[in-house]
C-alpha positions in Angstrom: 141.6 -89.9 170.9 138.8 -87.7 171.0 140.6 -84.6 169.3 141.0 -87.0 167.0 137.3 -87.4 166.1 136.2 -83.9 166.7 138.7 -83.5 163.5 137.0 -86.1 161.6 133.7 -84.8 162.5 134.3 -81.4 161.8 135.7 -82.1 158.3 132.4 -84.2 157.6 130.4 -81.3 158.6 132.1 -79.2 156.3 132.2 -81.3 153.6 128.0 -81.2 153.6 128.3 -78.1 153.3 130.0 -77.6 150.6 127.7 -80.0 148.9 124.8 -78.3 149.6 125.9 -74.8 148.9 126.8 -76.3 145.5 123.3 -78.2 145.0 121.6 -74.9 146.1 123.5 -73.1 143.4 122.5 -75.6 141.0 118.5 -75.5 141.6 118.8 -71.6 142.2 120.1 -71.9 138.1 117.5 -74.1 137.0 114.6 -71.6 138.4 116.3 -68.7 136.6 114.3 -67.8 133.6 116.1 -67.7 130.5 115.3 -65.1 128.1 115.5 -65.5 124.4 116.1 -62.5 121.7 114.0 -63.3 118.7 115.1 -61.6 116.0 112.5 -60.3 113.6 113.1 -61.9 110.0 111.4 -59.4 107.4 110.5 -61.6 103.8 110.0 -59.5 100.7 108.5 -60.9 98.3 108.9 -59.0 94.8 106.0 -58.8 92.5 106.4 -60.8 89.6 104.5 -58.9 86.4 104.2 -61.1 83.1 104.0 -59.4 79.7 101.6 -61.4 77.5 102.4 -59.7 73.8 99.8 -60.0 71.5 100.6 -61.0 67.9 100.1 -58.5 65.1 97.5 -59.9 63.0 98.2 -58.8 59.1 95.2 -59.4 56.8 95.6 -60.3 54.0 93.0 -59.5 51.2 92.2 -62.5 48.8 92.4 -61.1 45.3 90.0 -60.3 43.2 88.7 -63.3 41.1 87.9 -63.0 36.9 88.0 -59.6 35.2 87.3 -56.5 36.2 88.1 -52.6 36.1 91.7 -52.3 35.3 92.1 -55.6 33.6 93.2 -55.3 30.1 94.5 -57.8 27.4 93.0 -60.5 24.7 90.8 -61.9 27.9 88.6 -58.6 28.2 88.7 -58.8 24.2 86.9 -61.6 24.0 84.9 -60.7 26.7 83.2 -58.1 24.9 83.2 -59.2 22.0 81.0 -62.0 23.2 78.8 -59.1 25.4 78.7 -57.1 22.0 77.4 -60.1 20.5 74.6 -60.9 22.9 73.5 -57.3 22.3 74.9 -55.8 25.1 75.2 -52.0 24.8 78.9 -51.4 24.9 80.3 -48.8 23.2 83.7 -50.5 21.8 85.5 -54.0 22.2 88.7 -52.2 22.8 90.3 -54.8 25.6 90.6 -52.8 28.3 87.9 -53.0 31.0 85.9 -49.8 32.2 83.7 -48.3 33.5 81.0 -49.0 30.2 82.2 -52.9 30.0 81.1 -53.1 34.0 78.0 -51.8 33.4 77.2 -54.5 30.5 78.6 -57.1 32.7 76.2 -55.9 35.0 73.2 -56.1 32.7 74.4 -59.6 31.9 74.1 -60.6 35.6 70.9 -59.2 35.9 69.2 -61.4 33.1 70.2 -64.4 34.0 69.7 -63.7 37.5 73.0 -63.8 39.0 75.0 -62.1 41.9 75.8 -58.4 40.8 79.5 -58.4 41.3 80.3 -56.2 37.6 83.0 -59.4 37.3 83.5 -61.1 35.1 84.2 -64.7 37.3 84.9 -68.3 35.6 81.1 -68.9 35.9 79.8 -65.6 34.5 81.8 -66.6 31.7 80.8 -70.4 31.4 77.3 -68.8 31.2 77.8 -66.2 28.8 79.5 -68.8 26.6 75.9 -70.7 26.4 73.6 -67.9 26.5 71.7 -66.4 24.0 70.3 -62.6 23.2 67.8 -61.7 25.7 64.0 -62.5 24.4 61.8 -59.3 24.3 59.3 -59.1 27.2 56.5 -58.2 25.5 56.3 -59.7 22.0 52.9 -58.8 20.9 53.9 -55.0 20.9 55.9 -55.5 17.7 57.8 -52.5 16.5 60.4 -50.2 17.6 59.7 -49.6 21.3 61.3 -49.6 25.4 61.0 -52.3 27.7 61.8 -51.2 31.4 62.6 -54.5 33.7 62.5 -52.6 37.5 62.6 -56.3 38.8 65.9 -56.8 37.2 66.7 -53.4 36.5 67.3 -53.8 32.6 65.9 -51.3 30.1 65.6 -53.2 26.4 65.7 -51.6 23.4 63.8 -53.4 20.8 63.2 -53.3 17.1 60.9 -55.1 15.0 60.2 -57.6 18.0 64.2 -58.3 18.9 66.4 -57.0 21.4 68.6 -54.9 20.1 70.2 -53.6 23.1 70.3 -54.6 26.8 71.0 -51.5 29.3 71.7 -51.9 33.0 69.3 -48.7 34.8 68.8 -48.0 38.0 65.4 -47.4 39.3 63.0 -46.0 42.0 65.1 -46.9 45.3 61.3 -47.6 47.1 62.9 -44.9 49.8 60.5 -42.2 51.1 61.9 -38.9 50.3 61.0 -34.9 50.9 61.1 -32.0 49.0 60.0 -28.3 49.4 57.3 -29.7 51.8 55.9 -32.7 50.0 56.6 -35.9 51.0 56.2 -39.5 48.3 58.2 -42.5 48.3 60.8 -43.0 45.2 59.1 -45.6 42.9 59.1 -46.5 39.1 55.3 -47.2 38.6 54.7 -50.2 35.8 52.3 -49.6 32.9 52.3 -48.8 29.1 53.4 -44.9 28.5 54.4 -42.9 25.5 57.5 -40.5 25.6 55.5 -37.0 26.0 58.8 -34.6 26.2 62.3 -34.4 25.5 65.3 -32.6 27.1 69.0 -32.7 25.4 71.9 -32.0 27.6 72.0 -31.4 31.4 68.9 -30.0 32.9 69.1 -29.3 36.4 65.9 -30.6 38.8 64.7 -30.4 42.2 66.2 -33.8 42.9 69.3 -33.6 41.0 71.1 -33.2 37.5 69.1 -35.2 34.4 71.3 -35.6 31.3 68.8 -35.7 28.5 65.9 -36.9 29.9 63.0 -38.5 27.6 59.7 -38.3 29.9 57.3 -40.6 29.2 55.1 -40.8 32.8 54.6 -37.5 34.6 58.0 -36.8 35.6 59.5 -40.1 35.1 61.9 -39.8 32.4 64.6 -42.1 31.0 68.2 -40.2 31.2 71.5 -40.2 31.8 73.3 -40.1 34.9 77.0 -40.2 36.7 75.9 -42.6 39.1 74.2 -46.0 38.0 74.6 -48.9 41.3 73.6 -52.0 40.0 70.5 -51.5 42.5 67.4 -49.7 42.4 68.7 -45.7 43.8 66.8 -43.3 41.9 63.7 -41.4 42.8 62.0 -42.8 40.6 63.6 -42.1 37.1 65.3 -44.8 34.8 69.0 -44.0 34.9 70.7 -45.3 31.9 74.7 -44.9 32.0 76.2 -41.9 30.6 77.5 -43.9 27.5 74.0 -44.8 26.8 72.0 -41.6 27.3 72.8 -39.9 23.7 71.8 -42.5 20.8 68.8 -43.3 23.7 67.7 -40.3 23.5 67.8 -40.3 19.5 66.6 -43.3 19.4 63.2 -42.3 21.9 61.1 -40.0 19.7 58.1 -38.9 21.2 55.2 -40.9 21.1 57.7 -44.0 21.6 55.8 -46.6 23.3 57.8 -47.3 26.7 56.4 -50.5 28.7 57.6 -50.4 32.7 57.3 -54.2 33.6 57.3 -55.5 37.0 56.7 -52.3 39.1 54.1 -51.1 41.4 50.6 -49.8 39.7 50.9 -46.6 41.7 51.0 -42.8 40.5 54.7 -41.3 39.8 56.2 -39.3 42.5 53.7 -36.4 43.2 52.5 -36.8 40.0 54.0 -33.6 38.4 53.6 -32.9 34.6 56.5 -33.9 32.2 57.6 -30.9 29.6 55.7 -30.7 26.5 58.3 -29.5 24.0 61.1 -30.8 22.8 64.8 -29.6 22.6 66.3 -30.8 19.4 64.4 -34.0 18.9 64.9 -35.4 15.6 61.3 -35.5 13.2 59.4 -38.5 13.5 56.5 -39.7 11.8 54.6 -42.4 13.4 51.3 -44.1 11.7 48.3 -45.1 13.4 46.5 -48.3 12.7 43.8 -45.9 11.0 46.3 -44.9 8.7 46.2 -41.2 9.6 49.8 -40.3 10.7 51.0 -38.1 13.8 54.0 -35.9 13.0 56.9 -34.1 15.1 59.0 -31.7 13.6 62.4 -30.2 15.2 63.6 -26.8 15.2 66.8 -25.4 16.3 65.1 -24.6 19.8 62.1 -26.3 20.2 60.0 -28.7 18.9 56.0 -29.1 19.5 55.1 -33.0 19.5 51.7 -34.7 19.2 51.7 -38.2 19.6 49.0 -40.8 18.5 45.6 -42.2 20.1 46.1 -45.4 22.1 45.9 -48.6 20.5 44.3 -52.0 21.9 47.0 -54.6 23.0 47.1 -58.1 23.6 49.7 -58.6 25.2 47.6 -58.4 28.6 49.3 -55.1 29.3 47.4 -51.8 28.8 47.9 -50.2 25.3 50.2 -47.1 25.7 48.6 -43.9 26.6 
């Protein structure tokens, strides 16, 4: 019998200790650390670049409204016809628009005050259609004689107290200017003035080339020139285009009256002295209200002029000198 339970017991005995070998396995696992690998993630993130294309912007130049250099046809016919007919200075109606039917639309635009474009729009023509030949500005002075507009920059050429032509000019630009020392500022002074010398053909100046020039203050002269804006540029001279310059200077003898209107009442540029002969001016003979008679004759080369004594005007401006 007791064998028997020292068995028993003994089996018991080893049964607990098999349990608790086994439960200290288990809490020796559960104070083990566990390690982790982290693995190291790497992102890229590529650049995203955005192309903005800019549009090509094309221009695209309105065209050119009414007549003007280069137009041709029954249009520009008519067209100077009608300038021809409002005394214009043009030298032919021949339909094809240059460089002599700009200037005379110029001249146009100048009178009746409008924008100097030398085209001939739809309401430069509605006015031309109405309008009438230019009145002279100085009525009282009666006879052949120049009237120089430097506020509108018109030279008119009148006879027997009408206009007779109507010339664009370009005037003194108001600009100060230098040469050989002296210094003045480019102006075309107003007054009454006679033509005092005569020049045919190119004559070459300090300032520049004169075609024909017909002085008439100092050395202010009225000639022709290869550049004519429809603004004042000159240094003081009255440019006249070239298609003008020859029967103006035929038609400016000496002792011409020549009235500047609308211009300063200063001296002419440093007041130089015009020529005092004449290269083949045609004879004139003017009378004076005394009844005695001044008289130029013309030579082959020169030609000596003496012009009359002033007369009284009352037309408020001086008489010419």
């Amino acid at each position: 019998m007791r064998p028997i339970r020292l068995i028993a017991l003994l089996a018991v005995i080893s049964l607990f200790g098999v349990a608790c070998s086994s439960n200290a396995s288990r809490q020796g696992s559960l104070v083990t650390p566990t390690t982790r690998e982290r693995r190291s993630t790497t992102t890229t993130t590529e650049a995203t670049t955005t192309t903005t294309t800019i549009p090509v912007t094309t221009t695209t130049k309105a065209p050119l409204l009414g007549l003007g250099q280069g137009s041709s046809g029954p249009a520009v016919l008519a067209l100077q016809q009608r300038l021809v007919a409002l005394h214009y200075d043009l030298p032919e109606a021949s339909g094809t628009f240059g460089a002599a039917t700009q200037q005379a639309v110029y001249a146009f635009q100048k009178v009746n005050g409008m924008a100097r474009s030398g085209r001939a729009t739809d309401d430069v023509l509605a006015r031309m259609a109405t309008a009438g030949i230019p009145a002279t500005m100085v009525p009282a002075a009666g006879g052949t004689h120049i009237e120089v507009d430097v506020a509108r920059q018109v030279l008119f050429y009148v006879q027997g107290g009408v206009v007779g032509k109507v010339v664009a000019v370009s005037t003194g630009s108001g600009n100060r200017f230098c040469n050989k020392g002296r210094c003045d500022t480019a102006v075309t002074p107003g007054g009454a003035f006679r033509v005092r010398g005569k020049v045919r053909g190119w004559q070459e100046g300090d300032l520049g080339r004169l075609y024909s020039p017909s002085y008439f203050n100092g050395n202010i002269a009225v000639h022709g020139s290869l550049s004519i804006p429809p603004s004042p540029a000159s240094h003081g001279c009255v440019r006249v285009p070239m298609t003008s310059a020859d029967w103006l200077f035929a038609a400016m003898p000496n002792g011409m009256a020549v009235y500047v209107l609308n211009g300063p009442n200063v001296p002419p540029p440093f007041s130089d002295e015009a020529p005092t002969t004449t290269t083949h001016a045609p004879a004139t003979t003017t009378t004076t209200p005394s009844g005695s008679s001044s008289t130029s004759t013309s030579s082959s080369s020169t030609t000596t002029s003496t012009t009359e004594p002033a007369t009284t005007s009352t037309t408020g401006i001086p008489a010419p000198l």
